[in-house]
N, C-alpha and C positions, 0 to 999 in steps of 0.2 A: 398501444398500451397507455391508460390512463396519467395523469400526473402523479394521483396519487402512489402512483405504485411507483413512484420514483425517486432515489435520492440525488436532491439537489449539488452537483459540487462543489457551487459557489464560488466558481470561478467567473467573475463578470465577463460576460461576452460570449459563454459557452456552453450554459444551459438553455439561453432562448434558441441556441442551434443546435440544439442538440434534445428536443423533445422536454423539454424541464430537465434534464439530468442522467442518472445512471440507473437502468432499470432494476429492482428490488433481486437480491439473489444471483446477479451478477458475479462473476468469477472478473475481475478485472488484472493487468500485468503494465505497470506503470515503467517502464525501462528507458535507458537514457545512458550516456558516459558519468563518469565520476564528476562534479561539481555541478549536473545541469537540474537542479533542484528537486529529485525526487521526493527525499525522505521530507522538505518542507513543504511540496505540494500534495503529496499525501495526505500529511500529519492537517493540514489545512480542509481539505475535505473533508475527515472525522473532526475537527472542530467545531467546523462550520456548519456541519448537518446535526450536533448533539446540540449547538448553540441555538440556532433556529427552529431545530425540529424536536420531536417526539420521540429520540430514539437514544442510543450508548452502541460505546466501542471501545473496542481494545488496541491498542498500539504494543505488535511483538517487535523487542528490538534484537539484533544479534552486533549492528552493524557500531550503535553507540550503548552509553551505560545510560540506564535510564534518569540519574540526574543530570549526566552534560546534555541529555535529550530535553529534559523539562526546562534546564536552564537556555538553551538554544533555541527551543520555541516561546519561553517566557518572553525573552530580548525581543522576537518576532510580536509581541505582545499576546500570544494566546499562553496563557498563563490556565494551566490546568488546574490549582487553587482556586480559581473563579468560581463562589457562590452559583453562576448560571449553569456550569460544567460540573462542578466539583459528584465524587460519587456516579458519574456516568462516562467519564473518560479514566480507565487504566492502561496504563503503560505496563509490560513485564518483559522482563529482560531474561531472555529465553538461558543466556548464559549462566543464569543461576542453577538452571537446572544441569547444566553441564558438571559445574564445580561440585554441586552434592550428590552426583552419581558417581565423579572422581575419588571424591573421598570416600565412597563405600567401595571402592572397588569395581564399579558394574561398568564402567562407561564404554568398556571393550566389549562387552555380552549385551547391551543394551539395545531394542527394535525402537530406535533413533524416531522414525516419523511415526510407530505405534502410541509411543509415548506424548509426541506433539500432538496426534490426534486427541489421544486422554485426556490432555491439560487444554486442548480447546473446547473438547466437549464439557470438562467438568466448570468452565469457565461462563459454557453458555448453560448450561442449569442452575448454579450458582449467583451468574450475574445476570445474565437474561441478554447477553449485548446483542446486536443486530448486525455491527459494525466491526469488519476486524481488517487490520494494515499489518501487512508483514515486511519488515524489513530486515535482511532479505533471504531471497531464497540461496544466491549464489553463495550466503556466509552461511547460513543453513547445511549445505551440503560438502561445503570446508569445515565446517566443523562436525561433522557427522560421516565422512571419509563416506558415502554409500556406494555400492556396490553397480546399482541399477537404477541410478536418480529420475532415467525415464519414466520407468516402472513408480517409483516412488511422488514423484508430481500425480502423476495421474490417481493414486492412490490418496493423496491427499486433497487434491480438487473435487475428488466425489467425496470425500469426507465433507470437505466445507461444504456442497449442496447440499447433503445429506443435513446440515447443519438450520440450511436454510438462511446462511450469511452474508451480506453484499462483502465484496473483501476486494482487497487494494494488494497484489505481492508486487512487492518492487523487485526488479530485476538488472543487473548491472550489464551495460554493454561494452566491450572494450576494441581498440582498435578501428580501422575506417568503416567497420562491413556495420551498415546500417538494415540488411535485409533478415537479421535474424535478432527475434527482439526477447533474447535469453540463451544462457549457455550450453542448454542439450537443443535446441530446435525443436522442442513438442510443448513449450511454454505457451505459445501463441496460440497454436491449434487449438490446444488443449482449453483455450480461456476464452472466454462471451465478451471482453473486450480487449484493446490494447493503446494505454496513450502514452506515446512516446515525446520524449522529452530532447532537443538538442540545441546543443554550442555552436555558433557561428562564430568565427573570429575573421576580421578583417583590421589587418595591420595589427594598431594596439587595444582595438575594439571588442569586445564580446557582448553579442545577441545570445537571447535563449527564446526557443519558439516551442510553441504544442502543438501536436496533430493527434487527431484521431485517428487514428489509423484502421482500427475495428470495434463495433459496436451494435452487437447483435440486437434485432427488434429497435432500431433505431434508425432513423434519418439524422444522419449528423453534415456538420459543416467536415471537407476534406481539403486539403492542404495543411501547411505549417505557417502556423501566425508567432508574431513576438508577443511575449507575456511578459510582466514585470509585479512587483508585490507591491500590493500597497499601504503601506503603514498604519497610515490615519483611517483605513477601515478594515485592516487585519484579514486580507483576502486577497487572492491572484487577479490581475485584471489581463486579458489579451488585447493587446495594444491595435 
């Protein structure tokens, strides 16, 4: 697969191994424990590929509100006001829709991931984005009590092809078991990639390192490397 048909992640160190990037139309599942930088290696990806490149995206939040999001990657210094971004990066805070299905009454009668589909279709005709980050699926299905979330991923992953979307769903992992990188175990299968994100501690130390763990139509580099952010150029670097 050509370059062009790829989006760059801009994470230094890990697109020249990884073929330039993330191939177009991708399903990817970004998973990791609580603090090992998902939602701002994500959030950095769609930055960095709207800033450099020719394309827009959406960032669904469920996990934070969409201004301690803007002001927490502001601080990060990608600042979504930005002239270079502005009008091609939206943030929607999925819980809004929550609160105004409450207040009519439906939120108990309501086809939960029919409706998510609605509101990303009618996002990708109205906005045209290319680019979409979910974060997450695991608050997605806490708040949406579903019945059959297997059933329901897989219904929403062909929606997003159908969409024709490269997309980022972050996924929480908890606990030691590193072999299943989502809460039903059909997350992974089910996705054309998976980069996993994890915590080393030794003593009073913590490391965080990336692997790719899967990356269909791709030659990637495999093992876990240390990553670190780098301020003065508002990008991940693998160490």
């Amino acid at each position: 697969m050509a370059d062009s048909e790829r989006i760059p992640s801009n994470i230094e160190g890990l697109d020249e191994n990884m073929q330039g990037g993330i191939p177009q139309g991708h399903i990817c599942i970004v998973a990791g424990a609580s603090g090992a930088m998902k939602s701002s290696l994500t959030f950095s990806m769609l930055y960095n590929a709207v800033l450099y490149g020719e394309t827009s995206g959406i960032y669904v939040t469920l996990e934070q509100g969409k201004e301690s999001l803007r002001s927490h990657m502001a601080n990060m210094g990608m600042n979504v006001e930005d002239a270079r971004v502005r009008n091609r990066i939206a943030i929607i805070d999925l819980a809004d829709l929550r609160v105004q299905l409450d207040e009519q009454g439906m939120s108990k009668r309501v086809d939960w991931m029919g409706q998510l589909i609605k509101q990303l279709t009618s996002y990708r005709q109205s906005i045209g984005f290319e680019l979409l980050v979910f974060d997450s699926l695991g608050a997605f299905f806490t708040l949406t009590k579903m019945e059959n979330p297997r059933d329901e991923i897989f219904r929403l992953f062909e929606a997003v092809r159908r969409l024709n979307l490269t997309s980022f769903f972050i996924c929480e992992m908890t606990g030691d078991d590193n072999k299943q990188f989502g809460e039903y175990g059909v997350e992974d299968y089910l996705s054309d990639g998976v980069i996993h994100l994890v915590m080393e501690r030794q003593g009073d130390e913590v490391s965080r390192k990336i692997g790719i763990v899967k990356m269909r139509h791709t030659r990637h580099i495999l093992g876990y490397k240390p990553f670190t952010w780098k301020a003065d150029e508002q990008r991940f670097s693998i160490l």
